[in-house]
C-alpha positions as CSV (number, residue, x, y, z in Angstrom):
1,X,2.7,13.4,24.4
2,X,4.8,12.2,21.2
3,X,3.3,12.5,18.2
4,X,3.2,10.4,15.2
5,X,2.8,11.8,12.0
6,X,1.8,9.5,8.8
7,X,1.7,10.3,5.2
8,X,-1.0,8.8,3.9
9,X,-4.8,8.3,5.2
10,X,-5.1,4.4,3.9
11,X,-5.5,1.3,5.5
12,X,-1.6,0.9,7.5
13,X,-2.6,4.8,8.7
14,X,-6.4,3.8,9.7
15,X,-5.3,0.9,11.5
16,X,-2.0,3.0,13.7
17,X,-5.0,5.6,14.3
18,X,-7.9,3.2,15.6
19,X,-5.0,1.2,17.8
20,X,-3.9,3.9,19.3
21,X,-7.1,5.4,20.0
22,X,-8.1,2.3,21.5
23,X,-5.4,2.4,23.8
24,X,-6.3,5.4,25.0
25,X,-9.2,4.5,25.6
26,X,-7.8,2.0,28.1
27,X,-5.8,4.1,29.7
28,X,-2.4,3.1,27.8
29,X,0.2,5.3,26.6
30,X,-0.1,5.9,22.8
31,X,1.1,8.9,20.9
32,X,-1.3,11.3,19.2
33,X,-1.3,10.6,15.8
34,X,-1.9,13.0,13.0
35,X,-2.0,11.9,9.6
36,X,-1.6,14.0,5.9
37,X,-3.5,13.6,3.3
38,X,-3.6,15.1,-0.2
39,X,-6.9,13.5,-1.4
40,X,-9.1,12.3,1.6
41,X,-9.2,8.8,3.7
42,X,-8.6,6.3,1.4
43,X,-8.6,8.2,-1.4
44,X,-6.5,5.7,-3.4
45,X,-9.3,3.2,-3.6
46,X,-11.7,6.7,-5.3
47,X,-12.2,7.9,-8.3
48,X,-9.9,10.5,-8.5
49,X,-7.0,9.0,-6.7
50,X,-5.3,7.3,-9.6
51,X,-5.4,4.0,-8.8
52,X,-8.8,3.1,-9.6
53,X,-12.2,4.1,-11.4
54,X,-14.0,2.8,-7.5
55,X,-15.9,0.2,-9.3
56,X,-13.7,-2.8,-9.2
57,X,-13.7,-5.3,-6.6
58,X,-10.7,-5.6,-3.1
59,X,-8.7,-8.5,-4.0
60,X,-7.8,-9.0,-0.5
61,X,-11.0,-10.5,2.0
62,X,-12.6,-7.1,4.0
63,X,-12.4,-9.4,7.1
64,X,-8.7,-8.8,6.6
65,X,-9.4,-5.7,8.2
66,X,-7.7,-2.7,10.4
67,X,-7.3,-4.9,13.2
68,X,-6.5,-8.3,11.9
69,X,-5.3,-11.2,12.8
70,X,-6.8,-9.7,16.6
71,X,-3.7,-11.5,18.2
72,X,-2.3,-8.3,19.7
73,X,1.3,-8.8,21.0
74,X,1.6,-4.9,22.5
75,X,1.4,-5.7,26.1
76,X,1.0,-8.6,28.7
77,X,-2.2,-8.1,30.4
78,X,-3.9,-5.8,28.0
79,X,-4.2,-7.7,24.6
80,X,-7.3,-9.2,25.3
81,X,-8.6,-5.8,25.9
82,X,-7.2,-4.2,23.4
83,X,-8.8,-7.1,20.7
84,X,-12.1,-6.9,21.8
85,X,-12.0,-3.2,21.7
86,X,-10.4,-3.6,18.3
87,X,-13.4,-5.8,17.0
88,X,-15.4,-2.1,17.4
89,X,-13.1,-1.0,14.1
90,X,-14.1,-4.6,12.6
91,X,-15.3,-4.8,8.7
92,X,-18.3,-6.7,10.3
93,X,-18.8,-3.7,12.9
94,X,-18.8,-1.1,9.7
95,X,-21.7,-3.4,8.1
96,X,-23.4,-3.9,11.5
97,X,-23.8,-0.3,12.2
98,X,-24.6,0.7,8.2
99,X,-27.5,-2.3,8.3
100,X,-25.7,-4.3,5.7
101,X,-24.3,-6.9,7.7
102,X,-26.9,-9.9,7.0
103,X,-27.5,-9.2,3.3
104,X,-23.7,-9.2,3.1
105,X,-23.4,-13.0,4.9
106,X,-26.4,-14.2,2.7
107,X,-24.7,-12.5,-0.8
108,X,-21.7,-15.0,0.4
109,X,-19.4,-12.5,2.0
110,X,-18.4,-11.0,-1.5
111,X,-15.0,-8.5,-2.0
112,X,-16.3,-5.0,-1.6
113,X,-16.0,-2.8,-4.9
114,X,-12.7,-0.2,-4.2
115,X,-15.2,2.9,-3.0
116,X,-16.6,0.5,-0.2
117,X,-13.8,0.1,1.1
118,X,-12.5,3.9,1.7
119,X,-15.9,4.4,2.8
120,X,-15.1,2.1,5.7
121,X,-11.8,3.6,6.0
122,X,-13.7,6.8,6.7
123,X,-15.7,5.5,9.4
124,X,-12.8,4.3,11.2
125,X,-10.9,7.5,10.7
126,X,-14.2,9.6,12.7
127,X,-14.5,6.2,15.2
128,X,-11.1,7.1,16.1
129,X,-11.3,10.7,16.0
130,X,-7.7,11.2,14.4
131,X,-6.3,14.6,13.0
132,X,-6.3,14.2,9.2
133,X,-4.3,17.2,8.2
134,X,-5.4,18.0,4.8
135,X,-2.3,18.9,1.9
136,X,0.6,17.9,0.3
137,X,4.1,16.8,2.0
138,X,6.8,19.1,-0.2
139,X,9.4,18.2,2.4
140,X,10.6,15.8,5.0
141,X,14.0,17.9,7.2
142,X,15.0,16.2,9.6
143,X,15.0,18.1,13.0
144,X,17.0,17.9,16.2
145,X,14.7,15.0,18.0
146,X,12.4,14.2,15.3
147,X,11.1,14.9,11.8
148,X,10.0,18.7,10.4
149,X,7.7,17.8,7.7
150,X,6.6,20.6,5.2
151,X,2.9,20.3,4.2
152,X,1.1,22.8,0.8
153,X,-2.5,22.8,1.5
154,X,-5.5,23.3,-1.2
155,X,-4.5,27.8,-1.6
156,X,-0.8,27.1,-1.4
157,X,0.0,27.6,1.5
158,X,3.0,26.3,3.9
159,X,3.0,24.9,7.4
160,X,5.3,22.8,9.0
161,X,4.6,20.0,11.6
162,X,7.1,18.4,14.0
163,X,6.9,14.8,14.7
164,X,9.1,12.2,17.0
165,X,8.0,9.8,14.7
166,X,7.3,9.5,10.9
167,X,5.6,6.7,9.5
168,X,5.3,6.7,5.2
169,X,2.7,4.9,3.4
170,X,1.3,4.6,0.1
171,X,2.5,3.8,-3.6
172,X,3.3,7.4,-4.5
173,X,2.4,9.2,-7.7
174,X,-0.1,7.6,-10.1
175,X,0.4,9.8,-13.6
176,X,3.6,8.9,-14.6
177,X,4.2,6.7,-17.6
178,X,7.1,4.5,-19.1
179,X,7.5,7.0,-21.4
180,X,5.5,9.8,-23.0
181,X,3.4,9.2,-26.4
182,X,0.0,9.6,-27.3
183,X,-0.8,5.9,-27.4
184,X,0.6,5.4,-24.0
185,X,-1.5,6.0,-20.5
186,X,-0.6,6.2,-17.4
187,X,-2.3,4.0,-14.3
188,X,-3.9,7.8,-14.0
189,X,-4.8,8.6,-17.2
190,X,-6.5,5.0,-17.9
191,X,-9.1,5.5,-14.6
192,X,-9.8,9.1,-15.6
193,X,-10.6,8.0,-19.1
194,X,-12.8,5.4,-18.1
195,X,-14.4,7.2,-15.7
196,X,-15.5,9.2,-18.3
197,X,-16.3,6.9,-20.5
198,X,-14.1,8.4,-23.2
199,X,-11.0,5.9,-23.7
200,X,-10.0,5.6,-27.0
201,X,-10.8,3.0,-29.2
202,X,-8.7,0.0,-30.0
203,X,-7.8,-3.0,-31.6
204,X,-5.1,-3.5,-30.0
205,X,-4.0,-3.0,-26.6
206,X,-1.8,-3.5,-24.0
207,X,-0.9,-3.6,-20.3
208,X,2.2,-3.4,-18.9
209,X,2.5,-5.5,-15.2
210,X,2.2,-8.4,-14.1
211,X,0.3,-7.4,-10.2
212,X,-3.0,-6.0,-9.1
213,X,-2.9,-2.8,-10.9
214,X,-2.2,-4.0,-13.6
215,X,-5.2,-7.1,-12.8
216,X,-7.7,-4.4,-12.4
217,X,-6.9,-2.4,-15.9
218,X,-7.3,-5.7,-17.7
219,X,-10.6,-6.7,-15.7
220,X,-11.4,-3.3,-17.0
221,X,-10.3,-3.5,-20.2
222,X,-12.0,-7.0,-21.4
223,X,-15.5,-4.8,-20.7
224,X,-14.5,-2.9,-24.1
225,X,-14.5,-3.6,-27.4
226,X,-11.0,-4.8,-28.3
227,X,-9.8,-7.4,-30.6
228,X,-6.8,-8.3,-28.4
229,X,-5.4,-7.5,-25.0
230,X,-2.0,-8.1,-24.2
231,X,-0.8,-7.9,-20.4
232,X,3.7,-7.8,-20.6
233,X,5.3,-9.0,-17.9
234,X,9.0,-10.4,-17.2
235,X,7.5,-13.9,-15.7
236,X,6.9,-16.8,-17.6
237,X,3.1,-16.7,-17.2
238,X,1.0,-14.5,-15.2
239,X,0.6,-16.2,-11.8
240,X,-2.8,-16.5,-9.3
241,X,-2.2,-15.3,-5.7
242,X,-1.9,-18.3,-3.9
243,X,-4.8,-18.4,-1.4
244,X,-4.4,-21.6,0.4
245,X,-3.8,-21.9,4.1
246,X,-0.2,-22.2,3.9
247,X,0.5,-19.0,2.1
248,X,-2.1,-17.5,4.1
249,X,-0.6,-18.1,7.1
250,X,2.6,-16.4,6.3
251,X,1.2,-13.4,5.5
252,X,-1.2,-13.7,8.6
253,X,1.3,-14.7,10.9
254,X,4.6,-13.3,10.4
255,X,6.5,-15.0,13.5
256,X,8.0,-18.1,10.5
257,X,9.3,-15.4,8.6
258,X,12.7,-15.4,10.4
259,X,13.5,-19.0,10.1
260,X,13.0,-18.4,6.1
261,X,16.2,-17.8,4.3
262,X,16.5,-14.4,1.7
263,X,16.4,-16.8,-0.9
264,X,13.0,-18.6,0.4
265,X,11.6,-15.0,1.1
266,X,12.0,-13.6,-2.2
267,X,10.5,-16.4,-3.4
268,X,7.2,-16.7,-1.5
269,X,7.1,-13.1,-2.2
270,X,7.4,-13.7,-6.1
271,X,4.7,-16.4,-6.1
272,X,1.9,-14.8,-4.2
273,X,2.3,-11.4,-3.9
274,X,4.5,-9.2,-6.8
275,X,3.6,-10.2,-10.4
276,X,0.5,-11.7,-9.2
277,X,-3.8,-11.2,-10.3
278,X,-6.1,-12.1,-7.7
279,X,-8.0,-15.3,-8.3
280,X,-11.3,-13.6,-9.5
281,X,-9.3,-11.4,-11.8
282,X,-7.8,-14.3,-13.0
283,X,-11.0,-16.7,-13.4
284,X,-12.5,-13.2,-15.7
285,X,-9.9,-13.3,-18.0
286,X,-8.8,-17.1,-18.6
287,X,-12.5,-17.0,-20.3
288,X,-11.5,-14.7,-22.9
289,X,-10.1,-15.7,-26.1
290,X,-8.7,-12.4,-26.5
291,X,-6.3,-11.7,-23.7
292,X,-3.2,-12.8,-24.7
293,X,0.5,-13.0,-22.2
294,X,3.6,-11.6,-23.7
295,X,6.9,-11.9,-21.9
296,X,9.7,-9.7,-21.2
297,X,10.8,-6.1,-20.4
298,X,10.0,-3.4,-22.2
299,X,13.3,-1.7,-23.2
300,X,12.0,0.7,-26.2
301,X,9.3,2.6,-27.5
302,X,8.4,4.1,-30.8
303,X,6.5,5.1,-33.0
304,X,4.2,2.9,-35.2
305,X,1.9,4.6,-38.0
306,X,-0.9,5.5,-35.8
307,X,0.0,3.6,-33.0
308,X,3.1,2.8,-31.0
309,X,5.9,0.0,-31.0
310,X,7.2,-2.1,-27.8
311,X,10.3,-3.9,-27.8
312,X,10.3,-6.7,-25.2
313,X,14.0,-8.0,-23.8
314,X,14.3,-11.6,-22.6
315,X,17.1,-13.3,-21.4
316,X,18.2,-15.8,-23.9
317,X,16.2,-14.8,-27.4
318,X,16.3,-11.9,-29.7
319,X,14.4,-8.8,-28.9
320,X,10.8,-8.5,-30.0
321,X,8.6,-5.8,-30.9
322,X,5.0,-5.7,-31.0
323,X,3.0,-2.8,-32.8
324,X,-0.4,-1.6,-30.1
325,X,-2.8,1.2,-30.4
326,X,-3.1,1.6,-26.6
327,X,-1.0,0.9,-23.8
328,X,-1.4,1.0,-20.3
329,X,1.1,1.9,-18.0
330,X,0.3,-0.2,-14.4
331,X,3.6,-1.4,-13.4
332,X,2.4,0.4,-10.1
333,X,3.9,2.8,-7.4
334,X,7.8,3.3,-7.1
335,X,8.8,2.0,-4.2
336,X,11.0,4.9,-3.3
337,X,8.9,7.5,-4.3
338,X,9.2,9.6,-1.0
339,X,13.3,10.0,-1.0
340,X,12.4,12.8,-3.5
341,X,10.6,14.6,-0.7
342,X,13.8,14.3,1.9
343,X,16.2,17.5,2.0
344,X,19.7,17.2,2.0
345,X,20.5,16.7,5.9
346,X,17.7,13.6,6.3
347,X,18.8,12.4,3.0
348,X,22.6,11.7,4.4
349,X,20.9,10.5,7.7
350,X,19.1,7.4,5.4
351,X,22.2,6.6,3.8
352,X,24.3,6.4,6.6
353,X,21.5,4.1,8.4
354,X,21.6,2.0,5.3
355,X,25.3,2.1,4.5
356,X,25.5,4.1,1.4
357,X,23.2,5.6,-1.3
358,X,19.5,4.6,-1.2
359,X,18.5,1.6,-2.4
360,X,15.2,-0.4,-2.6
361,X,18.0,-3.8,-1.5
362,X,19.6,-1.4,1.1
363,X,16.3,0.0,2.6
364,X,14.8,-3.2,3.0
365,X,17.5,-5.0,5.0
366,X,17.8,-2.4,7.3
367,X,13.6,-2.7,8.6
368,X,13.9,-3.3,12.0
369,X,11.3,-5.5,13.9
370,X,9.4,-2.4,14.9
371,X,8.9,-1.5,10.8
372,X,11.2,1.4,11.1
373,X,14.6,1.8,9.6
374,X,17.7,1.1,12.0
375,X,20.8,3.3,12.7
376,X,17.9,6.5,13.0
377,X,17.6,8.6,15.4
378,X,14.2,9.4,15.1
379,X,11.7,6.5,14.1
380,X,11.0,6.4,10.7
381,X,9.2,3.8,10.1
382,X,8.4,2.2,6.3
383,X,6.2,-0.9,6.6
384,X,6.0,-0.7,2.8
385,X,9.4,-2.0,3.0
386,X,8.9,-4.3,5.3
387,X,8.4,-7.2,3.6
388,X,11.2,-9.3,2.7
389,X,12.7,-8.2,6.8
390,X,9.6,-8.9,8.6
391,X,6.8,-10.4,6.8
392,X,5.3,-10.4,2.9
393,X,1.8,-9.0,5.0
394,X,3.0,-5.8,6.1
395,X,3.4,-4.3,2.5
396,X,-0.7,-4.9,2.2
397,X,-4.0,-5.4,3.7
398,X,-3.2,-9.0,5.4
399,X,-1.8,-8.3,8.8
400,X,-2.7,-4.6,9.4
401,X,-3.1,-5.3,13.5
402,X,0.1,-6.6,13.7
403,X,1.7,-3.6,12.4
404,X,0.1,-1.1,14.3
405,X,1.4,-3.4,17.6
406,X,5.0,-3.4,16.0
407,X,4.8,0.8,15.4
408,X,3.1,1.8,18.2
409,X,4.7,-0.3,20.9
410,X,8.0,1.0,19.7
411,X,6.5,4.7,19.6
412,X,4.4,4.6,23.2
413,X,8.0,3.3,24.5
414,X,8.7,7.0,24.7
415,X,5.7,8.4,26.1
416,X,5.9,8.6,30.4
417,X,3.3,6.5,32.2
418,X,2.5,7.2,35.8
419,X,4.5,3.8,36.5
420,X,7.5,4.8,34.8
421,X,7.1,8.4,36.3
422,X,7.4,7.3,39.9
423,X,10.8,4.4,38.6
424,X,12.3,7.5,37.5
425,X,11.4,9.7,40.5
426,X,12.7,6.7,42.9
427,X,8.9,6.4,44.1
């Protein structure tokens, strides 16, 4: 049977396992799928994973879950089947089998806090029984009918695993910063501190980002005693997600997307998604005389007495700079954080797909329907990418059914079922 390997155990990697477990289950060919994991299932949303102190709330419904929107599109006959068995991975089914599921309808269906939600992600990973390898990836080769994936575990030591197909998830490292100085933390160093409780003090801070990282160190952050926070961004203003039906539905069902133009992409993309807070984040912060929007891109940083200096670039004005004693860092994951992990051979493989050197413009274009990049010859598929191609949804939480439909009906395509067997064998 093929096998599916995926970097990350998050949400996109829960809901590929549970999907393909479930069609199994109903006597459908799916590949086995073994996933890698530095941390453990959903370890991003823990304390400890660098993106979060656990505490804060999912910006995204939890009924936006593994197998939403339940429409499965994999194959005539069986998608009924496969939803209702998909309901058994449900949010609601997690609650349900915990006991929690009535006190959570009467509390008004409220955002789970982060470590909620990776606990659910754990129960789907044992529901669905899928091979979490435990390690690092240190290298992605590419091999002759596949992927060769080098993986460190906890004592250092090396193993490789072979794959047909490779699918990448996740925002990459947390603990870098725009530059290094005392005054300034990273995404990392900001959840660790507050874990802790040990932050620094300060009159005046600063975040840098305009999205839900950044939303989440400022919900944070307005729980301190600070004279003025300042979140920088390039926008204009910080915007709200929108949450209305009709942006909803985009990201719900992705079928419009195609009639959309690049241009009208990008920008449903700008307004709801990238550069956005959530609307609770927002409604805790527009109360609070001391949060305070600055615009532009930071382009230096300096030194400043005690503290540290920003200068902010916009289009059309002088440069400013703004004097802080703390600065946070959550401009969030790089995009192309895994290309650093590709050797030599797979990294001219990408490029030729994409048509020259690696680029977050290039890489995008070239998503195929299935979420994987075209011109490969072994699936390699980046739904983080998918976006702007295929659908804003794929990126996040709000259509993870319909991407493990579009990855693993491309990757069961390969796998021999009796029927096929006996086409090939003139039978």
């Amino acid at each position: 049977m093929d096998r599916l390997l995926v970097i990350g155990a998050g949400p996109k990697a829960m809901a590929v396992a549970a999907k393909a477990h479930v069609l199994r289950q109903l006597g459908l060919p799916a590949p086995h799928v073994t996933v890698v994991e530095a941390h453990t299932v959903g370890g991003n949303w823990l304390p400890g994973g660098g993106w979060t102190d656990g505490r804060h709330r999912l910006g995204t419904s939890p009924e936006k879950d593994i197998g939403f929107p339940y429409r499965s599109t994999w194959a005539r006959g069986h998608n009924r089947a496969i939803n209702e068995a998909m309901n058994g991975f449900s949010w609601s089914a997690f609650l349900i089998d915990r006991g929690d599921y009535a006190e959570w309808v009467d509390r008004g269906r409220p955002s789970p806090h982060h470590y909620v939600w990776a606990k659910y992600l754990q129960w789907v990973a044992r529901r669905s029984e899928v091979e979490v390898v435990q390690g690092t990836v240190t290298e992605v080769a590419a091999a002759a009918d596949g992927w060769l994936v080098t993986v460190r575990d906890g004592d250092g030591s090396l193993a490789q695993l072979d794959a047909d197909g490779l699918m990448i998830t996740g925002p990459g490292r947390s603990g870098r910063a725009l530059a290094e100085h005392p005054k300034m933390l990273s995404i990392a160093e900001f959840w660790e501190l507050t874990g802790k409780r040990a932050l620094p003090p300060s009159s005046r801070a600063a975040v840098i980002g305009g999205g839900e990282t950044a939303g989440s160190a400022m919900d944070e952050l307005v729980r301190h005693d600070v004279l003025t926070i300042s979140v920088i961004s390039p926008a204009a203003t910080i915007y709200t997600r929108g949450e209305s039906y009709f942006e909803n539905s985009l990201y719900s069902d992705p079928a419009k997307w195609r009639a959309l133009s690049v241009a009208e992409r990008r920008d449903v993309v700008r307004r709801t998604d990238r550069g956005v807070f959530s609307v609770r984040v927002q409604e805790s912060l527009i109360g609070d005389n001391r949060v305070h929007h600055l615009q532009g891109r930071v382009v230096r940083v300096a030194d400043h007495g005690d503290g540290i200096a920003l200068t902010l670039r916009n289009d059309r004005r002088p440069d400013q700079t703004h004097a802080f004693d703390l600065v946070v860092d959550a401009t969030g994951g790089q995009p192309l954080w895994f290309t650093e992990l590709f050797d030599a051979d797979a990294a001219d493989l990408l490029e030729l797909a994409v048509g020259g050197p690696v680029t977050q413009p290039r890489l995008e274009a070239a998503i195929a329907h299935d979420l994987s990049v075209s011109g490969l010859g072994a699936k390699l598929y980046l739904p983080n990418l998918a976006g702007l191609s295929q659908g804003p949804g794929f990126p996040n939480l709000s259509c993870l059914g319909e991407l493990s439909d579009r990855v693993l009906a491309s990757a069961s395509a390969r796998i021999p079922t009796p029927a096929r067997a006996a086409a090939r064998h003139g039978e």
